[in-house]
C-alpha positions as CSV (number, residue, x, y, z in Angstrom):
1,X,-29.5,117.2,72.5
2,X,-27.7,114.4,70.8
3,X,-27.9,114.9,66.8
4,X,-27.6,112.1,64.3
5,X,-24.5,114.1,63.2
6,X,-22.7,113.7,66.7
7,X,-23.1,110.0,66.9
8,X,-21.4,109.5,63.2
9,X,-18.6,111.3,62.9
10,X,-17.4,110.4,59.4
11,X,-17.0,107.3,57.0
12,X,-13.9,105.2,57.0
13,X,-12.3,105.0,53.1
14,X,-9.7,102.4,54.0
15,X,-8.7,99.8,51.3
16,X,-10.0,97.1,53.2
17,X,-13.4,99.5,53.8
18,X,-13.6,99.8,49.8
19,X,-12.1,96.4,48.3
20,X,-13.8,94.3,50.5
21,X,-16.6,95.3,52.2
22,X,-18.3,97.7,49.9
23,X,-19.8,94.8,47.4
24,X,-21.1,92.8,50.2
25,X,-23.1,96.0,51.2
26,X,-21.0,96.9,54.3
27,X,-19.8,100.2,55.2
28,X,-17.1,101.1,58.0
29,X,-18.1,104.0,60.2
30,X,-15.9,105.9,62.9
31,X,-19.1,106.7,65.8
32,X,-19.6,108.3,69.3
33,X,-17.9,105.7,71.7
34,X,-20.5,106.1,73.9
35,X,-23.4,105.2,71.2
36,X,-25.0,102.1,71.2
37,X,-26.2,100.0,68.1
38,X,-29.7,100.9,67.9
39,X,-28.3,104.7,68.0
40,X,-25.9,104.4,64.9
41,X,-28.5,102.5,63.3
42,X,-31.2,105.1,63.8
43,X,-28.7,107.6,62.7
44,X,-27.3,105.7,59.5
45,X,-31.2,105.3,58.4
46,X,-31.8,108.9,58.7
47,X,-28.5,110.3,57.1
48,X,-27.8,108.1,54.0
49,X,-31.8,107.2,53.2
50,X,-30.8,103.5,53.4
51,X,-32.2,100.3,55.5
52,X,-30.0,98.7,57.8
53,X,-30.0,95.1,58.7
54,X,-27.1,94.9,61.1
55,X,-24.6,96.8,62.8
56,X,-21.6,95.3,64.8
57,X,-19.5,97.7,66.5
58,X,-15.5,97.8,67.9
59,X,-13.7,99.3,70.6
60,X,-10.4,100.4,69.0
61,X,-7.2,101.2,71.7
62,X,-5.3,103.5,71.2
63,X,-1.7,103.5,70.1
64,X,1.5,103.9,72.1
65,X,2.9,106.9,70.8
66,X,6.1,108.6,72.0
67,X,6.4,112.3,72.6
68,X,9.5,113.8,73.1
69,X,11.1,111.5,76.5
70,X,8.1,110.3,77.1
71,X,5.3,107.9,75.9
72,X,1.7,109.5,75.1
73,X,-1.4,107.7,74.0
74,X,-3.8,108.4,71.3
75,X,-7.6,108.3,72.5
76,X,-9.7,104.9,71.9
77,X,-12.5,105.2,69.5
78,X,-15.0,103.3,68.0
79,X,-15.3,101.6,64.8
80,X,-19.2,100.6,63.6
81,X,-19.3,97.7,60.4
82,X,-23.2,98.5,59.0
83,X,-24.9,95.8,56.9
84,X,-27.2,96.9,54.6
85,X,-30.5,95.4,53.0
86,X,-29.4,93.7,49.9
87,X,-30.4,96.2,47.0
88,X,-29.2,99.1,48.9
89,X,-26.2,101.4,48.4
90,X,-24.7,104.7,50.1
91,X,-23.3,107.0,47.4
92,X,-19.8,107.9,48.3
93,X,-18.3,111.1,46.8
């Protein structure tokens, strides 16, 4: 069974993440890449205690990375912006 804990993996704390979207009530989450949007939102709800208006998510490639005489690849991922109801807030630590 898929927990609410497998489909976010963790929040992103970039400086665009904080400066920017954090007053308009957006948040930045790294998620499953095979969840879907009414999954992180479900999950996002339950975790942080928080109503969710939107969620818009990103496929992120992966970079070109080289290893020794040859080039490797990092994994793709996925990158989730949530919206939140105006009024509400996640505490970060």
């Amino acid at each position: 069974m898929i927990t609410n804990y497998d489909i976010i993996k963790s929040i992103i704390r970039t400086e665009k993440g904080t400066a920017y979207l954090e007053p308009q009530g957006k948040y930045l989450f790294w998620v499953a890449k095979n969840a879907n949007k009414i999954q992180i939102k479900k999950a996002v709800e339950q975790i942080y205690k928080v109503k969710v208006s939107k969620v818009n998510t990103q496929v992120c490639t992966g970079k070109l990375k080289k290893v020794r005489y040859q080039y490797g690849k990092t994994p793709d991922w996925k990158k989730a912006t949530v919206t939140l109801i105006s009024g509400q807030k996640i505490e970060l630590a």
